[in-house]
N, C-alpha and C positions, 0 to 999 in steps of 0.2 A: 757052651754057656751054662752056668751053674742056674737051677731055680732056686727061690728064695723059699723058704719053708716055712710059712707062717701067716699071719693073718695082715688084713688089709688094717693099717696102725689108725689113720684119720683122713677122711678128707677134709681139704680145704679149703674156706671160702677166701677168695683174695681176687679178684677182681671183676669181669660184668660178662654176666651169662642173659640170654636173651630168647626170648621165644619168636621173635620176627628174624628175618632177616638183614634187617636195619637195625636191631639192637644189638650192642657192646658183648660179645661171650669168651668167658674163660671160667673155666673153674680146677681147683688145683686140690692135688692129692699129695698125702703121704703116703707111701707104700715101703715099710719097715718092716725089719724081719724082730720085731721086739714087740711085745702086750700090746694092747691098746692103748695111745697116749689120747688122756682129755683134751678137750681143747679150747682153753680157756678167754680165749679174746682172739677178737680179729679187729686190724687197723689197716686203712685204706685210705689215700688221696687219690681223688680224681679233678684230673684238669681237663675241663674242656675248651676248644673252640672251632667252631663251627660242627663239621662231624669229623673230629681228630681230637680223639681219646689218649690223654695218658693219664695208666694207674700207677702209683708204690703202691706195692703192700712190703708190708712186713712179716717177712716168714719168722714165726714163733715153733722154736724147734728143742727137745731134749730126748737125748736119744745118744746111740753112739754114731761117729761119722760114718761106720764105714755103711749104717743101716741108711743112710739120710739119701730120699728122693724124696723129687717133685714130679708131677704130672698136671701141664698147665693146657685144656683145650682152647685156643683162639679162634676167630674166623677168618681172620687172613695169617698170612706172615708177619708178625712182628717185628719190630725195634726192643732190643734187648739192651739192657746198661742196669747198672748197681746201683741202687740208694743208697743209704744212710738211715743205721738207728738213729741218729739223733737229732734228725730231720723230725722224726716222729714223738721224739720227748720233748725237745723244745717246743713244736707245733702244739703237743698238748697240754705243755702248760703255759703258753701264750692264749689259748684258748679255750682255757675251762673253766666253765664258770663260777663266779667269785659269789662271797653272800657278807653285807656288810650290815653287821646288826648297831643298830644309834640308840644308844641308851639315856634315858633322863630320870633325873629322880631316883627316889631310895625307899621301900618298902620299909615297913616296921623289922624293929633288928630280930626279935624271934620267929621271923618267916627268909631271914638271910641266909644263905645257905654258901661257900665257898666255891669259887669255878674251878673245873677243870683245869688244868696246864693245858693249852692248845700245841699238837704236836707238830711240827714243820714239815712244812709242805715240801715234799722229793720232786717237776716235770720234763759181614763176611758172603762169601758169594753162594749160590745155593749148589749143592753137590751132585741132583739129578740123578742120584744112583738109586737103585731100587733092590730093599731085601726083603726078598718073599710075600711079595704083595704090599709092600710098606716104601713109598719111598723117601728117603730121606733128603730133605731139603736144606738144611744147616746143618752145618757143625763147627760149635765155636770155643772159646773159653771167655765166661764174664768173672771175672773176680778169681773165685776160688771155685767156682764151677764150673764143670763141662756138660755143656749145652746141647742137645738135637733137637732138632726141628723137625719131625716127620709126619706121613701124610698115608691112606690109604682109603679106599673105598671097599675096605671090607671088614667088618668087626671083628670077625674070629684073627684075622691075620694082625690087625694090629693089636691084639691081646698077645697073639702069639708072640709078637717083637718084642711087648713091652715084658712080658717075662721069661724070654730066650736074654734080654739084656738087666733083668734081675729086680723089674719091676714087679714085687708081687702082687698078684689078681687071683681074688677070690672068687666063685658063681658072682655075688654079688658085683666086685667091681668089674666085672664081665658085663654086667646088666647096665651099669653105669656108660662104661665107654662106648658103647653102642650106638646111643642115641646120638652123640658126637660125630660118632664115624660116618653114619647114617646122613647126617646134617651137612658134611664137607669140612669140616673143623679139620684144623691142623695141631698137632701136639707137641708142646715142650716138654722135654725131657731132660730133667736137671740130676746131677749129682756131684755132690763132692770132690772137687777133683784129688788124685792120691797126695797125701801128704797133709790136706787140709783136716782143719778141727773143727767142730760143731760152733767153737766159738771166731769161725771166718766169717762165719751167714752172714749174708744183710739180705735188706731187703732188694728187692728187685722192679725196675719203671719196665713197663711192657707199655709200646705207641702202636695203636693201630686207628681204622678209620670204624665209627660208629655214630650213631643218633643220640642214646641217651645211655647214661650207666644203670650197671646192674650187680646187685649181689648174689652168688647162688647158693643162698643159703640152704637149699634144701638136700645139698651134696653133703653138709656139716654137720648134719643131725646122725651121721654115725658115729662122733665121737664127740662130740659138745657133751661139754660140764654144763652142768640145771645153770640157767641165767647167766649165759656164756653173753659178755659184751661185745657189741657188736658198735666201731666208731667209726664215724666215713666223715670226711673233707671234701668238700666238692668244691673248685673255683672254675666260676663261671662270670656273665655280664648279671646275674640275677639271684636271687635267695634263690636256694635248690631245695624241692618240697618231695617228700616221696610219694607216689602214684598210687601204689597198689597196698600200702600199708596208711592204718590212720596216724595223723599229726597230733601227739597230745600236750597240752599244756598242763603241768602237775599241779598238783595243790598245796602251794606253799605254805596253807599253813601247820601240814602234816612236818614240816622241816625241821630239825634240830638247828636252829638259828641262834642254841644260849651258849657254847661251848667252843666258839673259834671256829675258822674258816675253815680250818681242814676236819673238821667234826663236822662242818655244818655240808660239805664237801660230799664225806662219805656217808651223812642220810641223805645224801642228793639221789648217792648211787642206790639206794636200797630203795629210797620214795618211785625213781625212773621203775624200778623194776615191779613194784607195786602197780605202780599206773599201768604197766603193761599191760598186767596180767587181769587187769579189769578192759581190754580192749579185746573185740572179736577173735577169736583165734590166740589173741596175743600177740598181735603183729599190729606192733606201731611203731614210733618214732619222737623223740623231741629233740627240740633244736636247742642245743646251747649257746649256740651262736651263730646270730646270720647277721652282716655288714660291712665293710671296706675290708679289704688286707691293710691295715695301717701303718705308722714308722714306729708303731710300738711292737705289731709281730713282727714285721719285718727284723726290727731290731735284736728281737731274740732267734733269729736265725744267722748270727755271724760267724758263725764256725770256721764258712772257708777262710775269711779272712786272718784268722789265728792259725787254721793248718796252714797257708800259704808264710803266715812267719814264721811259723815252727822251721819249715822245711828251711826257709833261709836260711836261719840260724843255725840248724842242722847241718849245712852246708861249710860253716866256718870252722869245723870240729876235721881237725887233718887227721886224727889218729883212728883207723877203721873200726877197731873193736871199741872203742868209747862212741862212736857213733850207732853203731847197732845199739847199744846199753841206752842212749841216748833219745834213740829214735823209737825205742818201747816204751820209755819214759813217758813220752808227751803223745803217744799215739788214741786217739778217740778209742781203739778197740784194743788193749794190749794182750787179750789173749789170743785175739787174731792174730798181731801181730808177731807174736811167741812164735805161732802154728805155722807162720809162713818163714821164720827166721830158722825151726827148727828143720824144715825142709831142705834149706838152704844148706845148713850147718848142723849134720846129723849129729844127737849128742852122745858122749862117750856111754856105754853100757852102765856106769856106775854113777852117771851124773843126774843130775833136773837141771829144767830150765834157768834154775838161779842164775846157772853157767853164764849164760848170755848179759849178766847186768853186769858181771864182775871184767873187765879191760883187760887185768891183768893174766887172769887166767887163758881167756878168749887167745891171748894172745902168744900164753904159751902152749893151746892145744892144738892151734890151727894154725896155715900158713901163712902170710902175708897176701901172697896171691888170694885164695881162699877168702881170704877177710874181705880183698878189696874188690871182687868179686862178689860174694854176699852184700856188700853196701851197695852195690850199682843195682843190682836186684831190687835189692828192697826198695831203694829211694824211688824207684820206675814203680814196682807196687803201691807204695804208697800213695802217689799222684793218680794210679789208680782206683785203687779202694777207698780212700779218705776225702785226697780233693772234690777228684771230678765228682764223684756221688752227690758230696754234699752239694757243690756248685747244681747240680741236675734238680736237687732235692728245691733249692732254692728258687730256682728259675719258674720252680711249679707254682711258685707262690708271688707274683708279680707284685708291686704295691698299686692300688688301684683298684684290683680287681675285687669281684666281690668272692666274699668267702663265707660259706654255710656249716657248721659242723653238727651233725645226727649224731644222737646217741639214742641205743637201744639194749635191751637183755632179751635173750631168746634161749629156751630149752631146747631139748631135739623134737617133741610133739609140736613146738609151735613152727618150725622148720618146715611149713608145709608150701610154704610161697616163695619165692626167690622176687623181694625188694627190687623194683624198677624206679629212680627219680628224674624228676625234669625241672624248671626253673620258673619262679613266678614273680616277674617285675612290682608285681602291684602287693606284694604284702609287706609289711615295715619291719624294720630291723629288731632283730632279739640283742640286746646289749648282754655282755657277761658280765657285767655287773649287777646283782638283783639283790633290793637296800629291805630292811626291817626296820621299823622303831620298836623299841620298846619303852612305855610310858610307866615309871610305876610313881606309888603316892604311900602316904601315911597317915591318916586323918583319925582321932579319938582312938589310936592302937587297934586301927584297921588297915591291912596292906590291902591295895590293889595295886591293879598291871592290867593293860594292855597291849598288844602284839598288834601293829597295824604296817599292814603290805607297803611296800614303796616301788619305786623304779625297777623295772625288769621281770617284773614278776606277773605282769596283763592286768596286775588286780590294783594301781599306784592311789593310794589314798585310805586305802579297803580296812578297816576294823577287823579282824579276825577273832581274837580272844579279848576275853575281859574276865578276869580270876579274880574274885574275893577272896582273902586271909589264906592265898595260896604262896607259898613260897616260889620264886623265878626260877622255873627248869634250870639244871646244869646238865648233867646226861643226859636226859632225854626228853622231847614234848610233854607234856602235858596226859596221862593216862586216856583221857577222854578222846583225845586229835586223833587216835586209832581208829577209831569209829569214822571219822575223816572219809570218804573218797577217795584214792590217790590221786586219779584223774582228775584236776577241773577242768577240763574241757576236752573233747575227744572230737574230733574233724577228719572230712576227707577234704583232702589238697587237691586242687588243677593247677594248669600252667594256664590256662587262658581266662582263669573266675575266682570269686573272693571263696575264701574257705566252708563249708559248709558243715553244719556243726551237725554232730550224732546225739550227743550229748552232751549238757552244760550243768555243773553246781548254781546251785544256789546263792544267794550273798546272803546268810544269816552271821550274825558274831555269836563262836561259842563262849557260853555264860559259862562260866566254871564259879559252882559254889564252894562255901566252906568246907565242907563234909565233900566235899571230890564230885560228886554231882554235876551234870551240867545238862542242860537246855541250846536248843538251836542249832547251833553246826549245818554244815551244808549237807544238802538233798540232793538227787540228780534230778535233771531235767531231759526228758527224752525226747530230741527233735521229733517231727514230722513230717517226712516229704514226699507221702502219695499225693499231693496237689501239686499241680504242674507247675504253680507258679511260685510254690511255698511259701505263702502267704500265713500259714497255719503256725510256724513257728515252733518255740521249745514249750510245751505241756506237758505236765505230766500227770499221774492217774488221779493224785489227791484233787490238783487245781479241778481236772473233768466234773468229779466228783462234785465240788464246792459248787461249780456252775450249775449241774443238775440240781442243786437242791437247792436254790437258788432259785431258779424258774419253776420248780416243784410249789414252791410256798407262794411266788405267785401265783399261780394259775386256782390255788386250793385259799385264797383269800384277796 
């Protein structure tokens, strides 16, 4: 067995690591023999019910294939099957939240300013054999992957396995898989199987049996990009709140709400990452949406329904090579597809893949047998990698059930905690829809404007801003709304109790004067909970202040 020469590329966070023994654990590595790849997003569905876990993640990978592993620790044996990318694009933009700005009225014309173009929106049996202290429990093929399952009760031996079979292990991921082995964990070990392309990956459903999910994000902090997104889906009977990270609700009125949805979209993502970075550590959460799976997501997951036409149709085409040509056409993944056609149908030394669209060629390079051969392949992969994933992908998402989706951003320093959540009947639904008005006037060649919060936002009625002879943002807020809080509201969540706030803003509206000036804007408010009963509530230093002197001036008149 060759060793691999190089550095430990990224770990990865992708499904639930756990510090009980009732908790949900895996956590998955890259081990490439290429620089360090960042690692810029991680996206996870978790389905529960009862205590039977299953996750998709979605491996995000660039790199060459032949460098491409994974190392996934579990606590038992799992159930292994393929997802679907676009499980996870359509999921995400079924469920990300929308910002719909109402506007009235028309300001004086020399404070009118021209808007922005708003850009459009893109969303097997176990083998009991044993090497060298390691035994191996599965070996299978999922998709484009070749899978082991193995198991050992000694660190150094299964470090030993895993780079005698070309996983490379640094000191460091030495130090890592220890605690694992230590634990009883069993490890998946994935690679590319020969022939495959980087562009086969999908993601991958692991079922095993668990309490509660978990992220292990503190495996990720060797190669996360600063304010690495971090998305997770959870369907369960209840809003799913996270445990050991705070629950923040942002402050919309820091939001770019003048320039269109997909503008007002992405200061969503910059505001979320703001808010973070004003919570402990950095380690929180907000929810974009917590309420039904309804027949509007629902409806934007029909995928299988069209690859099962595809494939029909597919079926009517009698001439082999127009079906191959045919069958990359309408395939969800075509450079997947390319990589497994070119397996099939090695290509001549002086060709590209074009080869494969053109019929006529196809069919004078190759045999008849060969062609008809290659389509019986393929059409059996395709049922594999396209259908069934998707059909699995969908199943996760029942209509009914309730669905929660977290969104966060995390550095590698705030990577100190690995995210555990659980499910809380009693708090009320986050809609994706979160509304603005905005009010403006013209009175004696005076512009005003008001911004006032509406549905979805916690704050439905709220005054925010009030600008005199200011012109209506287009690019950006308002100069002064920096000054803002990101946070309005920062909480710890239970499963069993109403949320419990850390800190809360204030309701002042900020005044924006003429001259750019402004008055008021929101203050925090710093709970208080050394009293048992919490009775004490949100204070903060000034109100204390105000009270003392207050009773000062009685007691001295």
């Amino acid at each position: 067995m060759r060793h691999i020469r190089s550095v430990l590329a990224t770990l990865l966070l992708f499904t639930f690591l756990a510090t009980t023994p009732n908790s949900s654990f895996a956590c998955g590595g890259f081990f490439c023999t290429t620089v360090p790849i960042n690692q810029a997003a991680e996206q996870i569905v978790f389905h529960q019910e009862g205590d039977q876990i299953t996750a998709m993640v979605r491996i995000l990978y660039s790199g060459a294939a032949e460098d491409f592993s994974w190392v996934v620790p579990v606590p038992s044996e799992p159930e292994i099957s393929l997802g679907a990318d676009i499980t996870f694009t359509q999921l995400d933009g079924a469920t990300r939240p929308q910002f719909n700005l109402n506007r009235t009225g028309d300001i004086c014309p020399q404070h009118q300013v021209g808007p922005l173009t708003d850009v459009p929106d893109p969303a097997s049996a176990p083998a009991d054999s044993n090497d060298g202290g390691v035994t191996i429990e599965q070996e299978l093929s999922v998709g484009p992957f070749d899978v082991t399952v193995v198991s050992s009760d000694n660190p150094d031996a299964m470090s030993l396995w895993l780079e005698d079979n070309s996983y490379l292990l640094t000191d460091r991921g030495r130090d890592l898989i220890a605690p694992y082995v230590n634990d009883g964990m069993k490890f998946v070990a994935m690679r590319l199987r020969s022939g495959e392309q980087t562009g086969s990956i999908q993601p991958l459903i692991m079922r095993y049996t668990s309490e509660k999910p978990m992220v292990p994000i503190r495996l990720t902090a060797i190669a996360a990009e600063d304010d690495m997104g971090v998305l997770v889906w959870l369907v369960n009977n209840a809003r799913a709140i996270p445990e050991n990270y705070e629950h923040v609700i942002p402050n919309y009125t820091r939001l770019n709400w003048y320039a269109g949805s997909f503008n007002a979209y992405t200061s969503y993502q910059q505001l979320i990452t703001d808010a973070m970075n004003e919570t402990e550590n950095g380690q929180g959460f907000a929810t974009d949406y917590a309420g039904g799976i309804t027949s509007n997501i629902r409806n934007a997951l029909t995928q299988a329904a069209d690859i099962e036409s595809n494939l029909a149709s597919l079926d009517t085409v009698a001439d082999d090579a127009q079906y191959i040509g045919n069958t990359i056409s309408l395939s969800l993944n075509p450079t997947g597809t390319v990589a497994l056609v070119q397996s099939l149908l090695p290509l001549p030394q002086d060709r590209t893949t074009n080869l494969y669209l053109n019929p006529q060629e196809l069919a004078a390079i190759y045999t008849a047998d060969e062609l008809q051969s290659a389509r019986a392949t393929l059409r059996a992969e395709m049922i594999k990698r396209e259908l069934e994933p998707v059909r699995e992908g969908v199943a996760l998402l029942p209509e009914g059930k309730y669905l929660t989706r977290l969104y966060t951003t995390l550095s590698a320093e705030e990577m100190s905690a690995d995210p555990t959540f659980n499910y809380n009947a009693g708090m009320p639904e986050q809609p994706i829809i979160r509304e603005a008005t905005l009010d403006a006037s013209c009175e004696a060649d005076v512009s005003t404007w008001t911004l006032t919060l509406g549905k979805g936002t916690n704050r439905d009625q709220e005054i925010v801003i009030r600008a005199v002879d200011q012109p209506i943002p287009f690019v950006s807020a308002p100069q002064p709304v920096t000054a803002e809080p990101a946070a309005f509201t920062r909480q710890r969540t239970f499963a069993d109790a109403q949320p419990e706030t850390i800190q809360q803003a204030t309701i002042n509206p900020l005044e924006i004067n003429a001259d750019g000036s402004a008055i008021g804007g929101s203050n925090m408010l710093v709970a208080t909970n050394d009293d048992s009963n919490g009775f004490l509530g949100s204070v903060t230093i000034g109100w204390l202040a105000l009270v003392a002197l207050i009773l000062i001036r009685r007691l001295f008149h």
